[in-house]
C-alpha positions as CSV (number, residue, x, y, z in Angstrom):
1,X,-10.3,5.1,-13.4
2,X,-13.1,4.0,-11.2
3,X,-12.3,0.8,-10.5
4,X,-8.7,2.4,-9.3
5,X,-10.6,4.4,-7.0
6,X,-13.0,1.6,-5.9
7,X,-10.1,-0.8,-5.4
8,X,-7.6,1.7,-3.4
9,X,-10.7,2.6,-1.3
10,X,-11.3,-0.8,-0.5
11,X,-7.9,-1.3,0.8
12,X,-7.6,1.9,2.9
13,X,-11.3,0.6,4.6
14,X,-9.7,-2.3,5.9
15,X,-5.8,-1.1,6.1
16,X,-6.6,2.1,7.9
17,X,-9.6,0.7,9.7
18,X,-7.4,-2.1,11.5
19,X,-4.8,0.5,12.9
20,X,-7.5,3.0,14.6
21,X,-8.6,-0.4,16.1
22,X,-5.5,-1.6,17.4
23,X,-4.3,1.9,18.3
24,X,-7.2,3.6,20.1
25,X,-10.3,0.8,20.4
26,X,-7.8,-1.3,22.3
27,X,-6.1,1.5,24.3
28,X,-9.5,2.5,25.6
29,X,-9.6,-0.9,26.8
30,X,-11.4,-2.5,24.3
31,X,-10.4,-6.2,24.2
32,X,-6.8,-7.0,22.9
33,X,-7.7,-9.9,20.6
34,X,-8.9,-6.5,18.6
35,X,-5.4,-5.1,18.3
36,X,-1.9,-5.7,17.7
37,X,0.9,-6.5,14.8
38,X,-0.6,-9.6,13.4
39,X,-4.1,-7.9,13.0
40,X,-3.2,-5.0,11.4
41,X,-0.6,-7.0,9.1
42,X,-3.4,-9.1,8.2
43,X,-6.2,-6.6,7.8
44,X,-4.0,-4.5,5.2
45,X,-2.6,-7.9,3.6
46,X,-6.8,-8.5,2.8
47,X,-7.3,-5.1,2.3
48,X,-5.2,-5.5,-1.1
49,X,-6.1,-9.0,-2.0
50,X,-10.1,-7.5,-1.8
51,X,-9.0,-4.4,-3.4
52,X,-7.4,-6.0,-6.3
53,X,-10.4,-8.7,-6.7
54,X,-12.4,-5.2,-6.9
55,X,-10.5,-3.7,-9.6
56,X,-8.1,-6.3,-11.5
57,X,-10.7,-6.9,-14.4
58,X,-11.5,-3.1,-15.4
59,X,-8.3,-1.6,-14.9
60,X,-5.9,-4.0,-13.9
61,X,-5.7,-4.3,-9.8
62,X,-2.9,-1.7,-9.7
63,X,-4.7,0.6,-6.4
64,X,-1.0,1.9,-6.1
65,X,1.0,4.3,-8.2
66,X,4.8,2.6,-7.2
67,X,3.0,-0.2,-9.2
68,X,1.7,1.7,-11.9
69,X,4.8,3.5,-13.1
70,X,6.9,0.1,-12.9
71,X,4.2,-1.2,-15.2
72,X,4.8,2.0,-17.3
73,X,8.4,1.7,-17.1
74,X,8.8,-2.1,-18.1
75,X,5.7,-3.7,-19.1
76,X,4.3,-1.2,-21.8
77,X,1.6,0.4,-19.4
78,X,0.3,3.8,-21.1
79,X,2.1,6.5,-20.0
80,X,-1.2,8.7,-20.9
81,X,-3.2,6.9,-17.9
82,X,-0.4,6.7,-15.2
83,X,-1.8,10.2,-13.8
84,X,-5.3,9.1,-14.0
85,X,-4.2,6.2,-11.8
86,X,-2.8,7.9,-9.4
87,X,-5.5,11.1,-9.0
88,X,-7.9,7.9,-8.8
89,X,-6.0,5.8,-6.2
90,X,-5.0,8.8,-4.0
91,X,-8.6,10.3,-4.2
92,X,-9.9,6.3,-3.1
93,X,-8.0,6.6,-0.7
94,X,-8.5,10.1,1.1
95,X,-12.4,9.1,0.9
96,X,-11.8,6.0,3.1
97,X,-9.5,7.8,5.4
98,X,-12.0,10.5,5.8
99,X,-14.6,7.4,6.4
100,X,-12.6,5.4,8.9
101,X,-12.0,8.9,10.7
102,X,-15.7,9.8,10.8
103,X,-16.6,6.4,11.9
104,X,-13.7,6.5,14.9
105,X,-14.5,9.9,15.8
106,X,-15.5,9.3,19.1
107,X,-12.9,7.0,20.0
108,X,-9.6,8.8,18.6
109,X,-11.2,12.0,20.7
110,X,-11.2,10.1,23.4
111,X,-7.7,8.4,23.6
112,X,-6.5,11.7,22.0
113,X,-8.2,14.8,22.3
114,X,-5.4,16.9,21.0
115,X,-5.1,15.1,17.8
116,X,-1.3,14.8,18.1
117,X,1.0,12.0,17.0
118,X,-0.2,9.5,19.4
119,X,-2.5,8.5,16.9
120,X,-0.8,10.5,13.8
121,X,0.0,7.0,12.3
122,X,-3.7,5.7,12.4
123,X,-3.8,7.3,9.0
124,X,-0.1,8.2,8.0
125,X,3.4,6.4,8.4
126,X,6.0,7.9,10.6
127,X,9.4,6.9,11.1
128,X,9.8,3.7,13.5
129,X,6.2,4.0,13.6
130,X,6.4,7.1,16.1
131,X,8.5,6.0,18.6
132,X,11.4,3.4,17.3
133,X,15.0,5.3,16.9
134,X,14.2,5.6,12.9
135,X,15.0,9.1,11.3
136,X,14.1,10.5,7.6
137,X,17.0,8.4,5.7
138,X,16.6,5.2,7.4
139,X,13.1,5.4,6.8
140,X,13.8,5.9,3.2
141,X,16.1,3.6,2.5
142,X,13.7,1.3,4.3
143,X,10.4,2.1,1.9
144,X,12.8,1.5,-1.6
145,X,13.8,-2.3,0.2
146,X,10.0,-3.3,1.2
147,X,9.0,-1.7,-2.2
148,X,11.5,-3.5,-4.2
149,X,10.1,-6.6,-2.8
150,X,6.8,-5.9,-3.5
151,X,6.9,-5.0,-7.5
152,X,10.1,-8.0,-7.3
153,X,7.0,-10.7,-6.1
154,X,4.4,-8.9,-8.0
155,X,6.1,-9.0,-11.4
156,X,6.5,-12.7,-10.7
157,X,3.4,-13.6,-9.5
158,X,1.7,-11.9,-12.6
159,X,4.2,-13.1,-15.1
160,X,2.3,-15.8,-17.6
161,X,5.6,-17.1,-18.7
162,X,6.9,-17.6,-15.1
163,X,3.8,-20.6,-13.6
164,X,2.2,-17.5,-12.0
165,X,-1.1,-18.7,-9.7
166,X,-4.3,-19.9,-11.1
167,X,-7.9,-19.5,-10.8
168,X,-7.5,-16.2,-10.5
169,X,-5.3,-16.7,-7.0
170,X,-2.9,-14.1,-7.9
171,X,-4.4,-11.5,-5.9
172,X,-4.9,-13.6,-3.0
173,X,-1.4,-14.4,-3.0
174,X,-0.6,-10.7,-3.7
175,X,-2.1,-10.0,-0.8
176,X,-0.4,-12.6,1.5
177,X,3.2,-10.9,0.1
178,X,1.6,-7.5,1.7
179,X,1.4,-9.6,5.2
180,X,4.8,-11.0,4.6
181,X,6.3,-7.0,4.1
182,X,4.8,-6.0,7.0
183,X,5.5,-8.9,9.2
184,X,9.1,-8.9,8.4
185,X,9.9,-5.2,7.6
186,X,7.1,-3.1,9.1
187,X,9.1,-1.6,12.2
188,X,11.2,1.2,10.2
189,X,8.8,3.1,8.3
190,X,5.4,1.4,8.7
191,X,5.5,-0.3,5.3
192,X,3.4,2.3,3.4
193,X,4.9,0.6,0.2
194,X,2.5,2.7,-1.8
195,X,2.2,6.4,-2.3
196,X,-1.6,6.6,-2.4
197,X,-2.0,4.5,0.7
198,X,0.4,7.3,2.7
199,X,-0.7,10.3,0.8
200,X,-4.8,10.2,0.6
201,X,-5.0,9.3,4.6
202,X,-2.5,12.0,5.5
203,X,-4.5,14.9,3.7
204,X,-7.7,13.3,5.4
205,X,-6.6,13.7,8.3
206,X,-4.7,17.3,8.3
207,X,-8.2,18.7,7.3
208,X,-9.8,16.7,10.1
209,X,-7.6,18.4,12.6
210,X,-4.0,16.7,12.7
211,X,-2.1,19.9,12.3
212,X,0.9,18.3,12.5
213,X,0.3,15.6,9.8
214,X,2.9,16.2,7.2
215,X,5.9,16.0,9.9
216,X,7.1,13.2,11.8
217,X,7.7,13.1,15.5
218,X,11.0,14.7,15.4
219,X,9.1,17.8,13.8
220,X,10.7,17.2,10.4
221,X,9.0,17.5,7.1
222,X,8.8,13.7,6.4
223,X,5.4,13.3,4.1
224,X,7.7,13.2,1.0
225,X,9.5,9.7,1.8
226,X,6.7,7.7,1.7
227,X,5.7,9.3,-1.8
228,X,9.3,8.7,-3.5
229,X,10.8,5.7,-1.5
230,X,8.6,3.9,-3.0
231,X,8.1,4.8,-6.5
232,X,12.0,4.5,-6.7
233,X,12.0,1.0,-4.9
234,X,9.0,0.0,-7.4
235,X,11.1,0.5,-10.3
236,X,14.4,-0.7,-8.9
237,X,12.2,-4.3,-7.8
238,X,10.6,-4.8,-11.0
239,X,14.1,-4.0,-13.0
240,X,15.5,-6.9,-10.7
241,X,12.7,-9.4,-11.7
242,X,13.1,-8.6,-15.3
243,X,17.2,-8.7,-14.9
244,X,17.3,-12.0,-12.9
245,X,14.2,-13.4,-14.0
246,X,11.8,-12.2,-16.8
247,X,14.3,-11.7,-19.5
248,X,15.5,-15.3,-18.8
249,X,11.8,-16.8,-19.5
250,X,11.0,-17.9,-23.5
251,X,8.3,-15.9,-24.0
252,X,5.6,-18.2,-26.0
253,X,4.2,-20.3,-23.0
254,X,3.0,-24.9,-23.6
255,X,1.7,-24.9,-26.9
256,X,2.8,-21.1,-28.2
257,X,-0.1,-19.4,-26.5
258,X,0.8,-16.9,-23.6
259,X,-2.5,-16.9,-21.1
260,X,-2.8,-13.2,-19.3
261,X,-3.6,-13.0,-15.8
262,X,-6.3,-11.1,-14.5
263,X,-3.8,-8.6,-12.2
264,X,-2.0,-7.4,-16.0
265,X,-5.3,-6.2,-17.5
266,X,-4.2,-2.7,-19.2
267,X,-7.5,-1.9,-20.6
């Protein structure tokens, strides 16, 4: 569990960290090159690949639970660690919330004293990221597509039978899929693509003073969809990959031997 923990903690570092840059460093005046779409959709798309080279040999690289229960659903995971997992990867990831808040406290009091949702999505993902015409259902619907692509790409990517990356490149290339969901579908919903990454920031900062952290802008209740939009999209992607794909593949690899990738380490 701690390299879950580790791993996910890692990723928020770098994935929050980039956003409270872009969002309130540069609109203090810092210097642009600091902010904007690209930089944040290539600080989170690291943020994984590191946090997976963290983890991937102890416990497998998962540092999200939409990815753990598809691996429970369809590729024999244990059931008996899925919630271990999660407590791990949402706990990793309220600890580096709470350290990329500490850290920007200065700033983020600055370019928003009252803590309202001006810089709400720092931590948390809203709906059209605060301000785009997106409500609660298109923002769902939104989270099961990008998720769905993730666990589709991640399935394949890990897959020994399907000439998955190697020298250990799978993460790296896991991580380049991440910049690839935010670049092309990060406007509805943010991409959280991963409960623990949504979840661990948004209690950090509701103790930290963001009363109205579990609510998007509209004052609905929203905290939910990025919790299970994904874990329904994770299943319904890696289902696809095994329907179109997996169950397609012979399953001894050259020469009857089946090497395992680092990412699909169980134990």
């Amino acid at each position: 569990m701690s390299a879950e923990f580790a791993g996910t903690l890692i990723l928020i570092l770098f994935g929050v960290g980039v956003v409270a840059q872009a969002i309130a460093a540069s609109g203090l005046g810092a210097p642009q090159s600091l902010g904007g779409h690209d930089a944040i959709t290539w600080a989170w798309g690291w943020g994984v690949t590191l946090g997976v080279y963290v983890s991937a040999r102890l416990s497998g690289g998962h540092i999200n639970p939409a990815v753990t229960i598809a691996l429970a659903v369809f590729k024999g995971f244990p059931w008996r660690k899925v919630l271990p997992f999660i407590f791990a990867q949402v706990l990793g990831a309220f600890i580096a919330a709470l350290l990329v808040r500490w850290d920007y406290s200065e700033i983020l009091a600055k370019f928003d004293p009252g803590h309202t949702a001006k810089t709400q999505f720092v931590f948390s993902t809203m709906p059209g990221n605060g301000s785009l015409p997106i409500h609660t259902w298109g923002a769902f619907r939104d989270q099961i597509i990008g998720t769905a692509i993730l666990l589709f790409l991640v399935l394949a990517l890990t897959d020994a039978r399907n000439s998955p990356p190697l020298a250990n490149m799978a993460p790296l290339i896991i991580g380049l899929v991440v910049v690839a969901i935010g670049m092309a579908f990060g406007s509805a919903a943010g991409y959280a693509i991963n409960p623990a990454r949504d979840f661990g920031p948004r209690l950090a900062q509701y103790i930290t003073g963001y009363d109205t952290a579990w609510r998007d802008q509209y004052g609905h209740f929203y905290f939910w969809v990025p919790i299970v939009a994904p874990v329904i999209g994770g299943v319904l992607g890696a289902g696809l990959y095994i329907l179109l794909i997996g169950r397609h593949i012979p399953e001894e690899g050259p020469g009857g031997t089946e090497p395992r990738p680092e990412y699909d380490v169980e134990e």
